[in-house]
C-alpha positions in Angstrom: 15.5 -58.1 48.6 13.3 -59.7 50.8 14.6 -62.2 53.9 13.5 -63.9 57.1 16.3 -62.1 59.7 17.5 -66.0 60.3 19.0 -65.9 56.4 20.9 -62.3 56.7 24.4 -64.0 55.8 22.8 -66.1 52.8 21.1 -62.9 51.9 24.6 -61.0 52.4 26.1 -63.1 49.4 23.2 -63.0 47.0 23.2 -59.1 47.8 27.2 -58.5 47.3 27.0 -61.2 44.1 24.3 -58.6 42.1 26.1 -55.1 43.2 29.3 -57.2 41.4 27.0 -57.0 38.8 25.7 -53.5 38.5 22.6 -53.6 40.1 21.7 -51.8 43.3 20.2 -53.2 45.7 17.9 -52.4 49.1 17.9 -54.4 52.1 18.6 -53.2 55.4 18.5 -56.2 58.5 17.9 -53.5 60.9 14.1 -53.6 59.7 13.8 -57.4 60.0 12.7 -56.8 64.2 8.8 -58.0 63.7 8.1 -54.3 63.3 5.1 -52.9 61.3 5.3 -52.9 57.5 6.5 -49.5 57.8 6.6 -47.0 55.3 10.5 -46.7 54.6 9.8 -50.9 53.3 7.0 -50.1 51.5 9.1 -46.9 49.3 11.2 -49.3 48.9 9.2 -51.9 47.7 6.8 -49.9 45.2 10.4 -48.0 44.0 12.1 -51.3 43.4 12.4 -52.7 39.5 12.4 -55.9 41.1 11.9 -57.7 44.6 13.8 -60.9 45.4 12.1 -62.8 47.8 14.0 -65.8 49.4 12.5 -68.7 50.2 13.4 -71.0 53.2 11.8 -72.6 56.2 11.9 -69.7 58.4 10.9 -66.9 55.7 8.0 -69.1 54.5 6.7 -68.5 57.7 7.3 -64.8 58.5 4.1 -63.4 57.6 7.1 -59.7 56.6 8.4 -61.6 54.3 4.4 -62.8 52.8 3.3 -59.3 52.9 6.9 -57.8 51.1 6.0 -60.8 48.3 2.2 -60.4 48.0 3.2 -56.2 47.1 5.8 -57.5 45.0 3.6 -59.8 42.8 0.7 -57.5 42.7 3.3 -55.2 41.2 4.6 -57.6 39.1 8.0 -56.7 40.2 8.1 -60.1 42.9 11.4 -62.6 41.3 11.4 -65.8 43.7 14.0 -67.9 44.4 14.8 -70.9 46.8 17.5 -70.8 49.1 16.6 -74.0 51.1 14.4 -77.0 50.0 11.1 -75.7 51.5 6.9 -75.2 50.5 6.5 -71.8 49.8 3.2 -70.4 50.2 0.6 -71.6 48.6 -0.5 -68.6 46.7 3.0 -68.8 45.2 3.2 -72.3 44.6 2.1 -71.8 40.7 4.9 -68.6 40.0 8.3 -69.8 38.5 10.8 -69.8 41.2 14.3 -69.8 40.8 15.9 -73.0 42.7 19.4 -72.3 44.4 19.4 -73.8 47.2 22.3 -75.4 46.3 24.4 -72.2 45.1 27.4 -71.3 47.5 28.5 -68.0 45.7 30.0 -70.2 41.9 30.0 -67.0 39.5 29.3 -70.0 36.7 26.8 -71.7 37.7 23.8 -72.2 35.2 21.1 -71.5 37.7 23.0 -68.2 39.0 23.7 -67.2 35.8 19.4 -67.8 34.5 18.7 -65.5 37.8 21.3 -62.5 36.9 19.7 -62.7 33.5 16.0 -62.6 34.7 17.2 -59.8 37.0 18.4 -57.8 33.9 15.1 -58.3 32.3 13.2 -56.8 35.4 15.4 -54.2 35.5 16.0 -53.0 31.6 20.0 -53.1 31.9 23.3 -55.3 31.2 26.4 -55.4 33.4 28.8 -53.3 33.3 31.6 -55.3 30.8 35.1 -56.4 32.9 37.2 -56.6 30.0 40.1 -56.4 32.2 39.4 -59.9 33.5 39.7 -62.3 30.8 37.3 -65.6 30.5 38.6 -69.0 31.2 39.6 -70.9 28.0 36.4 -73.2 27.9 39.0 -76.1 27.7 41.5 -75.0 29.9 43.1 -78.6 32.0 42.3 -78.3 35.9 45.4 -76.6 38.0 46.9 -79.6 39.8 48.1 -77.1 42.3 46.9 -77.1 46.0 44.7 -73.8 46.4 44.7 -71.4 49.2 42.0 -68.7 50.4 43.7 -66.4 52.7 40.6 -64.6 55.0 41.2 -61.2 56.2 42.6 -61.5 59.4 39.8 -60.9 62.3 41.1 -57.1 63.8 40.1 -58.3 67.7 41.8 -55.5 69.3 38.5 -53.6 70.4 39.4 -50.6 68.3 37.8 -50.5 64.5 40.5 -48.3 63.9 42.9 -50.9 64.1 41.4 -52.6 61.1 43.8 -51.1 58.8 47.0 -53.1 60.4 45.1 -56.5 60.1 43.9 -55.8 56.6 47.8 -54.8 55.8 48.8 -57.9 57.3 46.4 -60.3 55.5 47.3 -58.4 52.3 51.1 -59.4 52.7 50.4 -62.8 53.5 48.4 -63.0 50.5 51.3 -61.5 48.5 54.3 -63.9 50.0 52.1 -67.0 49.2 51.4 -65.0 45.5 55.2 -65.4 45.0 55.1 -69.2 45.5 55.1 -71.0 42.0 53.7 -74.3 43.3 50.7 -72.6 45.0 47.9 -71.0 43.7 46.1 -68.4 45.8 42.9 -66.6 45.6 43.5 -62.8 44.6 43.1 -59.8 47.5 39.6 -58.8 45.4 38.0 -61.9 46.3 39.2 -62.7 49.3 38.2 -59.5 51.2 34.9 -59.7 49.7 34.6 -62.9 52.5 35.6 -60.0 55.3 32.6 -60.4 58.0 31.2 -63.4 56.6 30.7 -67.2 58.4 30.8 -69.2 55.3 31.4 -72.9 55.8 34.9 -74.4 54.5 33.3 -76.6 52.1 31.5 -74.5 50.5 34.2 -71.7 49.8 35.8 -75.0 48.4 33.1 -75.9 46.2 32.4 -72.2 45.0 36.1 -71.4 44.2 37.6 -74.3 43.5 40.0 -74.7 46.4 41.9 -76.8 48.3 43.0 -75.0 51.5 42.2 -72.1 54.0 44.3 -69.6 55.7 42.5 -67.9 58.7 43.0 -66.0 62.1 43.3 -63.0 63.9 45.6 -59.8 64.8 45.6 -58.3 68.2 47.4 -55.1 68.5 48.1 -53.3 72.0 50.7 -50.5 72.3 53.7 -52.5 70.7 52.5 -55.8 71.5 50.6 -57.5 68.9 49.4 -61.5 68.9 48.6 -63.4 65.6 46.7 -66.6 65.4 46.5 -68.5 62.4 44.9 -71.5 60.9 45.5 -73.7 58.0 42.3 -75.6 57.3 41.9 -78.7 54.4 39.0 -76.9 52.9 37.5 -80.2 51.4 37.6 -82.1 54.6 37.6 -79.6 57.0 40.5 -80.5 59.0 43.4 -78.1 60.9 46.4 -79.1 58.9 48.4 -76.2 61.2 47.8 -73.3 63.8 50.1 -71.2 65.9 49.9 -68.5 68.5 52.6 -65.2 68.1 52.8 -63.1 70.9 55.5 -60.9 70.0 56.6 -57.2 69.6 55.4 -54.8 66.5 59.3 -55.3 65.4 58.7 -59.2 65.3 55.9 -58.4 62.6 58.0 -59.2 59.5 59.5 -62.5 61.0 55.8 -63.2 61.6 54.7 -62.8 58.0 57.5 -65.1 57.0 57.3 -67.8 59.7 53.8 -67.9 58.3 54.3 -68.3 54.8 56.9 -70.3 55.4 54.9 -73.1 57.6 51.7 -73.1 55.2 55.0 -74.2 52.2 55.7 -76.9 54.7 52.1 -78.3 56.0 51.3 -78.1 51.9 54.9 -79.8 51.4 55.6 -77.5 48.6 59.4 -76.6 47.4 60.7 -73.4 47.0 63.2 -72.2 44.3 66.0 -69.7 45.9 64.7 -66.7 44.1 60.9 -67.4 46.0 62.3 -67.6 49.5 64.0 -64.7 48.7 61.1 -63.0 47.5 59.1 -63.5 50.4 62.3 -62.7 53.0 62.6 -59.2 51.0 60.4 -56.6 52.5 60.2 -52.9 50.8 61.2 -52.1 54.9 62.8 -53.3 57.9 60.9 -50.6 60.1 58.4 -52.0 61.5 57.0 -48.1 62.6 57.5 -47.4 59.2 55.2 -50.0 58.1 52.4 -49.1 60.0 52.4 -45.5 59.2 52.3 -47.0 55.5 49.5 -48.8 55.8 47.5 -47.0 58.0 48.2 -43.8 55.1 47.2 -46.3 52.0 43.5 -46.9 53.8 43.3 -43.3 54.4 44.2 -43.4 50.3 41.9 -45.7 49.1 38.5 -44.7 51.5 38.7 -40.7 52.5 38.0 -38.1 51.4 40.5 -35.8 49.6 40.7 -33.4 52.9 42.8 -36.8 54.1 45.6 -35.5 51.5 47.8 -33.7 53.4 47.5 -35.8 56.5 48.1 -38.7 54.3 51.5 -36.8 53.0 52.4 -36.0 56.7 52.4 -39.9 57.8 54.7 -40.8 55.0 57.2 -38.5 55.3 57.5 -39.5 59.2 57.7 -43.1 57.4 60.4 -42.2 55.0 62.1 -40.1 57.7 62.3 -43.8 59.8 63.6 -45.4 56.6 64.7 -42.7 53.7 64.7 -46.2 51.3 60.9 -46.7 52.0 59.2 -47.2 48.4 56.1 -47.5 49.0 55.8 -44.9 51.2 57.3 -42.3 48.6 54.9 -43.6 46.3 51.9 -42.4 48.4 53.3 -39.0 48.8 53.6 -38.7 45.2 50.3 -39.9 44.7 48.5 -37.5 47.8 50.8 -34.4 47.3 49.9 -34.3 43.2 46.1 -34.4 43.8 46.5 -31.7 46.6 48.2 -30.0 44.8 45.9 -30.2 41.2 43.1 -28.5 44.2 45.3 -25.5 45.0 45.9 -26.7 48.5 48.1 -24.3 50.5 51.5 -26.1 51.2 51.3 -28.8 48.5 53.7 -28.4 45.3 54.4 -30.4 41.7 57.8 -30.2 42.6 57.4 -32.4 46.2 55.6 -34.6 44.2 57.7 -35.4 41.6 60.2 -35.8 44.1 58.6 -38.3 46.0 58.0 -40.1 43.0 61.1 -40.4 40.7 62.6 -41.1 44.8 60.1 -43.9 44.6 61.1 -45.7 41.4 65.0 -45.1 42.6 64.7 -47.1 45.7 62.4 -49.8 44.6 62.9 -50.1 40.3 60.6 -53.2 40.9 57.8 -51.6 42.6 54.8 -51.4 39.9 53.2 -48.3 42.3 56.3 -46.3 42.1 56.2 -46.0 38.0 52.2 -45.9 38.7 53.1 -42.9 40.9 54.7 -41.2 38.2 52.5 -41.6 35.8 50.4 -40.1 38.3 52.2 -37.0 39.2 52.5 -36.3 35.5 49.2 -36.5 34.6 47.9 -33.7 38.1 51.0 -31.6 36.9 50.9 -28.4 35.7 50.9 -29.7 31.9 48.3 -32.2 32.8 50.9 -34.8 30.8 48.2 -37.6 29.6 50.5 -38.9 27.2 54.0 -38.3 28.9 52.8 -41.2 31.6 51.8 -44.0 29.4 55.2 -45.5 29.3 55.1 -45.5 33.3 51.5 -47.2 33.3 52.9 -49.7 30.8 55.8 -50.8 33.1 53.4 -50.9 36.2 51.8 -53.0 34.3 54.2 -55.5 33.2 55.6 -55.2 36.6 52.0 -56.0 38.5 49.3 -56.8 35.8 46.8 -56.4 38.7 48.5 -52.8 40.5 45.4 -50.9 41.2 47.0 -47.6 40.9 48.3 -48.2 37.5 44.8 -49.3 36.0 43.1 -45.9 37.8 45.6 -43.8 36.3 45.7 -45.3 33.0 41.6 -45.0 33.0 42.5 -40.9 33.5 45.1 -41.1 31.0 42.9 -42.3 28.3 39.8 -40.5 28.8 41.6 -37.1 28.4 43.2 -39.0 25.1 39.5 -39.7 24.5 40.3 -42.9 24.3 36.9 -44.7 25.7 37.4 -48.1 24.8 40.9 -48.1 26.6 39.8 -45.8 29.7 36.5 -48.7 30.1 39.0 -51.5 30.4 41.5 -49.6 32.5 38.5 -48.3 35.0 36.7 -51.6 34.8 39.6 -53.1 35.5 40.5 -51.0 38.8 36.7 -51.8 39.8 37.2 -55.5 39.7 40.6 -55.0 41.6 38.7 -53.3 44.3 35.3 -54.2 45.8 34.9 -50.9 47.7 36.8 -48.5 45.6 34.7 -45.8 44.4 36.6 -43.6 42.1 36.7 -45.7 39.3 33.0 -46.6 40.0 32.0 -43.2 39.3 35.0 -42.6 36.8 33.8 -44.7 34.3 30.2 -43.7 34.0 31.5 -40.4 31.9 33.4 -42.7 29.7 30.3 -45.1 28.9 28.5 -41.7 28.1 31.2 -40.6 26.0 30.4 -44.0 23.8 27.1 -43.6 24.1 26.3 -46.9 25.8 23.2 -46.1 27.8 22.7 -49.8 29.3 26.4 -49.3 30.6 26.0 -46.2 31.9 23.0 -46.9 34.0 24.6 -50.4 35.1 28.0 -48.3 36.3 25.5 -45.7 38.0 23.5 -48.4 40.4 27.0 -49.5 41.6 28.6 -46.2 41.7 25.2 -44.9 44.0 26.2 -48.1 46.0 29.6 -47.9 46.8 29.2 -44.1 47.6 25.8 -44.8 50.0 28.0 -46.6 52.2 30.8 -44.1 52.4 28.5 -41.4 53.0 26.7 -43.3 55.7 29.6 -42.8 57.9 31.2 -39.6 56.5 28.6 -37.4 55.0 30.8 -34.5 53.8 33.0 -37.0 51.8 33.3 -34.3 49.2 34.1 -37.3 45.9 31.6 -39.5 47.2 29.1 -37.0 47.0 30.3 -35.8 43.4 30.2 -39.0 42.8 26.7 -40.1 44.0 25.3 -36.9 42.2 26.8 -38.1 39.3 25.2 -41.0 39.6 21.8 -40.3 40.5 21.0 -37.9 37.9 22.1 -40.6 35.0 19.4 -43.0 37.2 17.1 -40.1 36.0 16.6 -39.7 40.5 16.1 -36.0 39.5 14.5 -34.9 43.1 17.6 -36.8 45.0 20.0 -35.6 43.0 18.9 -31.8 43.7 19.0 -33.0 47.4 22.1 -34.0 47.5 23.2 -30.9 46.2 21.5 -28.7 48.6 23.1 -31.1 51.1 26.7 -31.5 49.8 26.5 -27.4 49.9 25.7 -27.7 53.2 28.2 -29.6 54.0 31.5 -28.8 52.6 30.8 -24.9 51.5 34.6 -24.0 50.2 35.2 -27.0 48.7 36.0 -25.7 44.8 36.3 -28.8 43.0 32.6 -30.2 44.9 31.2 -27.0 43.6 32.8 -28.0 39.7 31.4 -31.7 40.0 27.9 -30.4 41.1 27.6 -28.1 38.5 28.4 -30.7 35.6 25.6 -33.1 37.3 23.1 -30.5 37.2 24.9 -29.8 33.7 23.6 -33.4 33.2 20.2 -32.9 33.7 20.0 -29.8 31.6 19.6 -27.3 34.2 22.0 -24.1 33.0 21.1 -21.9 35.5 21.8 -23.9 38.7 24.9 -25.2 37.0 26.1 -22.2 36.2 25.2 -20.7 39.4 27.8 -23.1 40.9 30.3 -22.4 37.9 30.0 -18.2 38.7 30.8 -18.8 42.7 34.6 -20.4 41.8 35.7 -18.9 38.3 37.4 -16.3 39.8 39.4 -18.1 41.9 40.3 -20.9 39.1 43.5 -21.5 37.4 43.9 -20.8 33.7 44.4 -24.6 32.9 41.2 -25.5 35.2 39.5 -23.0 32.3 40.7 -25.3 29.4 39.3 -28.2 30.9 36.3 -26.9 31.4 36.1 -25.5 27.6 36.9 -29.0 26.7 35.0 -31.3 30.0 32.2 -33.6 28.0 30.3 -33.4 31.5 29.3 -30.1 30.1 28.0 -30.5 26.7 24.8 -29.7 27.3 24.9 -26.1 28.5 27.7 -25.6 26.4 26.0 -23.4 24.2 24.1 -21.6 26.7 24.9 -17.7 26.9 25.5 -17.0 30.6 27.9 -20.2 30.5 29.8 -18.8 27.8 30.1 -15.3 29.7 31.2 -17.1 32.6 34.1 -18.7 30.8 35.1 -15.6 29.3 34.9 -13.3 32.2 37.5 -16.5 33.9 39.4 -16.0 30.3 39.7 -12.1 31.1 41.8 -12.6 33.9 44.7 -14.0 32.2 44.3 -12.4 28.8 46.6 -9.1 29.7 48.9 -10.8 32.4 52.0 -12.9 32.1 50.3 -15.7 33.7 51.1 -19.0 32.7 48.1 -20.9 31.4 49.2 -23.9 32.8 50.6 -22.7 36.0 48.3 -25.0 37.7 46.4 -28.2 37.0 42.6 -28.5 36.9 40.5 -31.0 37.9 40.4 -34.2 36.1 36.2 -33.8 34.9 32.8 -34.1 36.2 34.4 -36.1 40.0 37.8 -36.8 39.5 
């Protein structure tokens, strides 16, 4: 995508609007500094299925922007559009350009929609289906209800690692004001995609349709925090209400409700007795508790699987504080059952399913404690598919939208071989999470499995994406790189891919289940011998049940047949075969990057 520097948050949304879609996409601000056409741009360029090039009054001019569009068209890769009423160069005058210069972000608008299908055309593939979000009944009668956008809260207490508290703030806020009937509110999905952005009031209103906007700030010292917060007529843009809270870390639930409670009021919205009780109840009164929790659920959702047992460690210092902690137990489950499915020293089935049937005790209502053990079940020593479904199904009725429950149920299903079911469930994990990359890379085996080839490229560009920018800032992220492998050799990027290896190697050496997922990419591009290279280096140290996956793993089909892979797995068979091992004594890894 090509951009005059001025238009870097326009070209932000057009950017995060097509990798929603599948696509992948290069741009990089960093370059926009007047320096030469350089040749990192022009790989980019000549590698690109299709260059964007927006047009405005200040790109028009930028002879970068010229140059990127003149390559583009000679290459007949160049797909124009207008982002501000403007003359575009003359030489470009007589190519058909795109006009959104009135677009604010509307995922239905007609010109938007033209653009995402002229970028599928360029680019030879479909999106990725969402089954799990259903369309809008074409009729359906406007919702008279005042809408809210609650923004992630600004973390402005000069350490980024602090940004898990405000996220876990702005997340609860968005909850409370979820439990109020009279309001309708934006989900958590789209309203962190806004994190970091300056978009005017109006036209958030005008490209989701709402009424009002929640926004602010968290700074944390010590046990000191303060929290601003705005309520904004998104329409007019007018402050309807703001406050200042300079209070203690214990204070940080009364916060949460004072809040909720004064957007009711500036809205003039009634509660019934069972909301305000709903948004009064909290899963803890610790407020230490609390941010253990939430600084172990980012550590969940972004690192790497080394993070387990640290993420284990904070929550049982959280249940410690408050033995009644939900939540908390649920994680446990959740990071002592994966840990545990990788052999790691200290981590047991047993601990898990403690933490989880503790879970679903304390907090019945909790959708993540069922979720969790559904989860625990499935990393066991029986690897349970089946046993958890009834647990996904009341996380599910509980919280339609509990990420945890749709990534498990994707698991669940492909080792049923269930792929419609496992797409919806993945997909619909993907759409709950913008950054989440498990799922991402997840479902790409399943679209294989059904033999959808424009679905399985589509799920690899945004896979590659979301994995890219993990790895730009923790290179030995051991799934990411599984993952981006993965990826890459289904883009058919067969020199990268066999980089990546080489570098993953590198980088995390001992790591047994990197060394599986490498060896069923290079099993993807047909190459036996390095795959089984990788495969000889860990099946002696393998449990008997990791061996059945692997007779069973579709990641592997294609060397299946291959005589020093078939050794391999019978030289791993030999070791059990005249010992009173249990074949299921522990649990192997869930395929290709689980």
């Amino acid at each position: 995508m090509s951009y005059s520097r001025e238009d870097q948050a326009v070209a932000r949304l057009y950017a995060d609007a097509l990798e929603a879609h599948g696509f992948s996409v290069w741009w990089d601000a960093a370059l926009r500094s007047g320096e030469a056409f350089d040749e990192a741009i022009e790989t980019a360029l000549r590698a690109a299925k299709a260059v964007v090039v927006l047009w405005s009054p200040r790109s028009v001019t930028s002879r970068w922007v010229r140059a990127e569009a003149t390559l583009a068209d000679r290459n007949k890769t160049l797909a124009p559009v207008i982002i501000e009423p403007c003359e575009r160069p003359i030489m470009f005058e007589l190519t058909q350009t795109a006009d959104l210069s009135h677009w604010k972000g509307a995922s239905d608008d007609p010109a938007w929609l033209s653009l995402l299908d002229e970028m599928r055309r360029f680019v030879g593939v479909r999106d990725a289906p969402r089954p799990a979000v259903p369309a809008a009944p074409p009729h359906r009668a406007p919702d008279a209800r005042p809408s809210i956008l609650v923004l992630p809260l600004i973390n402005m207490s000069g350490d980024p690692e602090q940004e898990y508290f405000s996220d876990g703030v702005s997340e609860d806020i968005i909850t409370d004001l979820g439990r109020v009937s009279a309001l309708s509110v934006v989900s958590r999905t789209t309203a962190f995609s806004y994190k970091g952005k300056t978009i005017a009031p109006g036209q958030l209103a005008t490209a989701l349709g709402i009424t009002h906007i929640l926004e602010g700030s968290v700074r944390k010292s010590g046990a000191r925090i303060r929290i601003t917060a705005q309520l904004f007529d998104a329409v007019r843009d007018t402050q309807l209400w703001a406050e200042r809270f300079d209070r203690t870390l214990d204070d940080i639930f009364a916060i949460q409700e004072e809040i909720s409670q004064a957007i009711v009021g500036a809205l003039k919205l009634k509660l019934a007795p069972a909301e305000r009780q709903a948004i009064e109840q909290r899963q803890t009164a610790s407020a230490e508790a609390y941010e253990l929790y939430l600084l172990a659920r980012q550590f969940s959702r972004t690192g790497s699987e080394r993070l387990k047992p640290l993420i284990v460690r904070i929550c049982q210092r959280a249940v410690a504080l408050d033995p009644d902690f939900g939540q908390a137990w649920a994680q446990i489950a959740n990071a002592e059952a994966e840990a545990y499915q990788r052999n790691v020293e200290g981590m047991s089935y047993e601990h898990a399913l403690h933490a989880a049937e503790r879970a679903a005790a304390v907090s019945p209502d909790l959708a993540e404690a069922h979720a969790a053990m559904a989860e625990v079940l499935l990393r066991g020593p029986l690897m349970d598919f089946a046993g958890g479904e009834s647990y996904v199904a009341t996380a599910l009725r509980l919280d339609p939208d509990c990420y945890d429950a749709h990534l498990c149920a994707g698991y669940q299903t492909l080792g049923l071989k269930r792929w419609d079911d496992s797409v919806r469930h993945f997909e619909a994990a993907i759409a709950l999470d913008p950054v989440a990359f498990r799922p991402a890379g997840m479902v790409i085996q399943v679209y294989k499995a059904l033999g959808d080839q424009q679905s399985v490229i589509a799920a690899a560009r945004r896979c590659l994406t979301r994995c890219e920018r993990i790895l730009a800032t923790e290179p030995d992220h051991g799934s990411a790189l599984g993952f981006l492998v993965t990826a890459l050799v289904e883009l058919g990027d067969v020199d990268r891919a066999r980089d990546w290896v080489r570098r993953a190697m590198l980088f995390d050496p001992d790591n047994m289940r990197l060394h599986y997922n490498l060896a069923c990419g290079l099993a993807g591009l047909g190459d036996a011998e390095a795959a089984c290279d990788l495969l000889d280096d860990i099946i002696d140290k393998v449990s008997a049940s990791w061996l059945l996956w692997i007779e069973t793993d579709n990641s592997l089909d294609l060397i299946r047949d291959d005589p020093r892979f078939i050794a391999i797995v019978e030289r791993g068979k030999a070791r059990f075969a005249d010992s009173d091992a249990d074949p299921a004594a522990d649990a192997p890894p869930m395929n290709a990057s689980a």
